[in-house]
TILO-562408 format. One record per atom (N, C-alpha, C, O): residue in three letters; atom name; x, y, z. Coordinates in nm, 3 decimals. Layout:
% TILO-562408
> ALA, CA, X, Y, Z
...
END
This chain:
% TILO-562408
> UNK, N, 9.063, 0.001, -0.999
> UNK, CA, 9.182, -0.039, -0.925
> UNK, C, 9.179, 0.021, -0.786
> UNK, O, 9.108, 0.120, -0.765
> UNK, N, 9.236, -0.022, -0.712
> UNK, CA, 9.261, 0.014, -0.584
> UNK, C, 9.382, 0.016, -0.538
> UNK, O, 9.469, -0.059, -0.583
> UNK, N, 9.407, 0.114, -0.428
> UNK, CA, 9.541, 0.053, -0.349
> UNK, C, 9.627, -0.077, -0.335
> UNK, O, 9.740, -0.114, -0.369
> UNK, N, 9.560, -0.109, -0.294
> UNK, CA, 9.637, -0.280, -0.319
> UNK, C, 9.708, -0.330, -0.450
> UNK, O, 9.804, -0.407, -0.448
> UNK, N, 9.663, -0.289, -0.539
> UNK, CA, 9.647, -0.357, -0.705
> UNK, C, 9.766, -0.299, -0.760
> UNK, O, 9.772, -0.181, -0.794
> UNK, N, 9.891, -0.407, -0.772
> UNK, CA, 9.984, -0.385, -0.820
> UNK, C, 9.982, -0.335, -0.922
> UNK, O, 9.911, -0.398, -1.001
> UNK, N, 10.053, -0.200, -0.985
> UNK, CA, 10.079, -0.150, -1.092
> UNK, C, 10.138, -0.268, -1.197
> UNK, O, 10.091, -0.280, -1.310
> UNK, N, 10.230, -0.339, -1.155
> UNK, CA, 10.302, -0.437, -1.254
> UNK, C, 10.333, -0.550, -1.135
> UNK, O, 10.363, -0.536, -1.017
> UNK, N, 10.312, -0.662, -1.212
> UNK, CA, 10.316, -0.777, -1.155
> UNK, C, 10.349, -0.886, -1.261
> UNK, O, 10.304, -0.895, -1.375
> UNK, N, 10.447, -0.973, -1.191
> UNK, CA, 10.574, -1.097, -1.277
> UNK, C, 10.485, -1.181, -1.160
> UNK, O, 10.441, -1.133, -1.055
> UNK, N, 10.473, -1.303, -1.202
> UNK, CA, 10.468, -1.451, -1.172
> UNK, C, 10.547, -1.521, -1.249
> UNK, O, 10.540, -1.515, -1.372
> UNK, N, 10.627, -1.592, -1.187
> UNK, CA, 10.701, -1.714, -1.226
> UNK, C, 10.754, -1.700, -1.392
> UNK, O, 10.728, -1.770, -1.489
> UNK, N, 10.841, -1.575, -1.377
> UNK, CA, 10.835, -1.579, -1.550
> UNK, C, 11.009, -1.643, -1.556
> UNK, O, 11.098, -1.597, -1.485
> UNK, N, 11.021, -1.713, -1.619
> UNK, CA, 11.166, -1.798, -1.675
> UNK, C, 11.214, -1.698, -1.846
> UNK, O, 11.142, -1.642, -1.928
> UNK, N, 11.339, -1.714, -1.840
> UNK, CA, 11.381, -1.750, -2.023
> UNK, C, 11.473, -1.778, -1.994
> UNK, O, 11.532, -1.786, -1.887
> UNK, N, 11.511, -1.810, -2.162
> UNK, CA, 11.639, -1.889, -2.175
> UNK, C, 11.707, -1.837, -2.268
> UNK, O, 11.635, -1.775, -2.346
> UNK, N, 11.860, -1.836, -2.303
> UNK, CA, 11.902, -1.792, -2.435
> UNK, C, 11.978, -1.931, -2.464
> UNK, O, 12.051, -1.989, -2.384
> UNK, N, 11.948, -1.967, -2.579
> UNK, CA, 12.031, -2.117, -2.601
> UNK, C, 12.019, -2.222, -2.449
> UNK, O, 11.904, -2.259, -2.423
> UNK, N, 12.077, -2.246, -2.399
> UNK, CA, 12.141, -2.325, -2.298
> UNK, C, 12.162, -2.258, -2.174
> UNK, O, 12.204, -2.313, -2.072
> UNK, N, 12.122, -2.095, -2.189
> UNK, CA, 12.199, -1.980, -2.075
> UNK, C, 12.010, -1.945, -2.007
> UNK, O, 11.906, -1.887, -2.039
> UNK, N, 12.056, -2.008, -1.925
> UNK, CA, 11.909, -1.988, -1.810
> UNK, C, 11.933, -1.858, -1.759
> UNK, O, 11.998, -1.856, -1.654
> UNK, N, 11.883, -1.704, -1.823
> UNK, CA, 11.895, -1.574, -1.790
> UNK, C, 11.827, -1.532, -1.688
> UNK, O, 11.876, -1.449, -1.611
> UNK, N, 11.658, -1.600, -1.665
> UNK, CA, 11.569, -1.591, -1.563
> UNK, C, 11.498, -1.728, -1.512
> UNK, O, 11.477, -1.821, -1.591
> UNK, N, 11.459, -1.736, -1.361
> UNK, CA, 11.445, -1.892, -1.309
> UNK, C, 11.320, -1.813, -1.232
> UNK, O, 11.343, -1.715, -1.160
> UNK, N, 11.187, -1.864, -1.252
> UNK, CA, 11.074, -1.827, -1.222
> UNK, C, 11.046, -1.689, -1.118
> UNK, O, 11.010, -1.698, -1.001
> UNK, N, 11.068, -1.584, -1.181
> UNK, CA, 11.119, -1.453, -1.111
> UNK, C, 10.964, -1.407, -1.077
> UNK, O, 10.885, -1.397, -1.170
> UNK, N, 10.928, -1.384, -0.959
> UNK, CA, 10.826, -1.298, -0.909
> UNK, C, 10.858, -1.180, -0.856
> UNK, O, 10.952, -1.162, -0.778
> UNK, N, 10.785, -1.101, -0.893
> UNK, CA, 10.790, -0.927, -0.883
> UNK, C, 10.663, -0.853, -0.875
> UNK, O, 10.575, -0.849, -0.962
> UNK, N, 10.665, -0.810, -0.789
> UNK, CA, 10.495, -0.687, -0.772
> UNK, C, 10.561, -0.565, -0.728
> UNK, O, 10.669, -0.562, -0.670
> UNK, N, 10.481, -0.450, -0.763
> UNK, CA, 10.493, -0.310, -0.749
> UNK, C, 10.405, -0.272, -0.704
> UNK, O, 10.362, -0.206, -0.799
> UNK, N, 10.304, -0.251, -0.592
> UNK, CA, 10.180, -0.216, -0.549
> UNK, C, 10.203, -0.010, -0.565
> UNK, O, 10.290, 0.059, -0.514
> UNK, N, 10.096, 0.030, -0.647
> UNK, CA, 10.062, 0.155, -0.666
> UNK, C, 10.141, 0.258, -0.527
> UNK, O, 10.124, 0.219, -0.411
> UNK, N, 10.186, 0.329, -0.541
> UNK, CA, 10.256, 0.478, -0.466
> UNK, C, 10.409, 0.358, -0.411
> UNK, O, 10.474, 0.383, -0.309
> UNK, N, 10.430, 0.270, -0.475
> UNK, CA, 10.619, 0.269, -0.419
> UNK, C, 10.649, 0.260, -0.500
> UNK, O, 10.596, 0.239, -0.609
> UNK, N, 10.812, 0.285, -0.446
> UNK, CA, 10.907, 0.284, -0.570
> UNK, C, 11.022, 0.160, -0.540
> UNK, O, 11.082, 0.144, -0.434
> UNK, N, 11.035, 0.078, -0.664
> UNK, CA, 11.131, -0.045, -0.607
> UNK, C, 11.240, -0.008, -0.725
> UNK, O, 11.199, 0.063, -0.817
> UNK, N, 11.376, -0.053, -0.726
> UNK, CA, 11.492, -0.069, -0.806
> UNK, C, 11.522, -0.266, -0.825
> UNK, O, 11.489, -0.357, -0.750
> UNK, N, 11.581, -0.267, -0.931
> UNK, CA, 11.598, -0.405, -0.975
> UNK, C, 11.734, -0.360, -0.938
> UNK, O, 11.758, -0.240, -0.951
> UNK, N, 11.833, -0.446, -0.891
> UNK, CA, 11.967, -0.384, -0.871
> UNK, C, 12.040, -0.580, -0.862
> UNK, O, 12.001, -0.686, -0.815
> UNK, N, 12.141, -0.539, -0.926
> UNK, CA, 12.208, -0.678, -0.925
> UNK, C, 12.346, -0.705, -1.010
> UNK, O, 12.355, -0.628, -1.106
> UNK, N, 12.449, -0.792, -0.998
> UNK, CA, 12.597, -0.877, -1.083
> UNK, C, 12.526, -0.850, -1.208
> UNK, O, 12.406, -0.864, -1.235
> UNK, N, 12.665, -0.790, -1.312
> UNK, CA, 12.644, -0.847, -1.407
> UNK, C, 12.584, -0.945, -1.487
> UNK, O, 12.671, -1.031, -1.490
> UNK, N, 12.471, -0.995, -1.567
> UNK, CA, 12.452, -1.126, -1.632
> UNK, C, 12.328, -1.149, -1.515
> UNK, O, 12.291, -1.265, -1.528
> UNK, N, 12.250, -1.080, -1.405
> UNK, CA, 12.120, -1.121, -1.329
> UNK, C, 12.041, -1.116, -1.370
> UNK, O, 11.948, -1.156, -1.300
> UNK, N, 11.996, -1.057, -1.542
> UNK, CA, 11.878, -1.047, -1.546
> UNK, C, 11.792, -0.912, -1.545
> UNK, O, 11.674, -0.916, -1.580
> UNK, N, 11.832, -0.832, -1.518
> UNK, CA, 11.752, -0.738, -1.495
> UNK, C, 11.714, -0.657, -1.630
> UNK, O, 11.607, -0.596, -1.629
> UNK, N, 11.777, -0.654, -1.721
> UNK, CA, 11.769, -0.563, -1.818
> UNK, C, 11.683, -0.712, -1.908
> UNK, O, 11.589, -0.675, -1.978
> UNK, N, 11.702, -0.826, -1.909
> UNK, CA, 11.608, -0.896, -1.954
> UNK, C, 11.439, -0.908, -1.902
> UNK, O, 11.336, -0.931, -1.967
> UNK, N, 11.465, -0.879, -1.745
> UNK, CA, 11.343, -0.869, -1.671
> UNK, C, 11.248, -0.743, -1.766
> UNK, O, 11.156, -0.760, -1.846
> UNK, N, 11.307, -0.627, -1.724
> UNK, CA, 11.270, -0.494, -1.843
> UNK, C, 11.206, -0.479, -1.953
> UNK, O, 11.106, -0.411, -1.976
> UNK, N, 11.276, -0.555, -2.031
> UNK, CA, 11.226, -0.629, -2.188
> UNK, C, 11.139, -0.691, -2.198
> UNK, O, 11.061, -0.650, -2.284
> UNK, N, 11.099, -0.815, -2.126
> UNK, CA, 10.970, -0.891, -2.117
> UNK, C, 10.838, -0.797, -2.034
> UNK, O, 10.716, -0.809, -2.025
> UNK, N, 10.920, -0.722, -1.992
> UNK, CA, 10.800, -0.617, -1.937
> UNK, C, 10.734, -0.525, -2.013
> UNK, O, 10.615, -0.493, -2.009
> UNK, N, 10.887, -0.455, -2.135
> UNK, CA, 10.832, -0.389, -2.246
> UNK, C, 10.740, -0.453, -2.343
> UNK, O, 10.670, -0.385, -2.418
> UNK, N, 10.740, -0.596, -2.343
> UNK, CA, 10.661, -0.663, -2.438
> UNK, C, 10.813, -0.696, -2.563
> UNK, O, 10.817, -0.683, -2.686
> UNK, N, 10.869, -0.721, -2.510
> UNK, CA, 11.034, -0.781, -2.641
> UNK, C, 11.041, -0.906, -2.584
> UNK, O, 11.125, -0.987, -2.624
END
């Protein structure tokens, strides 16, 4: 790996719960030595973003 080479990286990831579109093709990179926050309204997603990251 190198500098460049995002620690964690989202392409276009969607879900759905029933009928409730929770995520709409969300891209996200973290390139090695920063630090980013997911920050957002109630019901944005973020704690779903998390989960698909944990592998849930």
């Amino acid at each position: 790996m190198n500098a460049t080479t995002p620690i964690i990286e989202f392409k276009t990831v969607s879900k759905n719960f029933g009928g409730v579109q929770a995520l709409r093709q969300v891209s996200f990179a973290v390139p090695r030595g920063e630090i980013h926050a997911l920050v957002g309204e109630n019901g944005a997603g973020k704690s779903t973003l998390i989960r698909i990251c944990g592998g849930g």
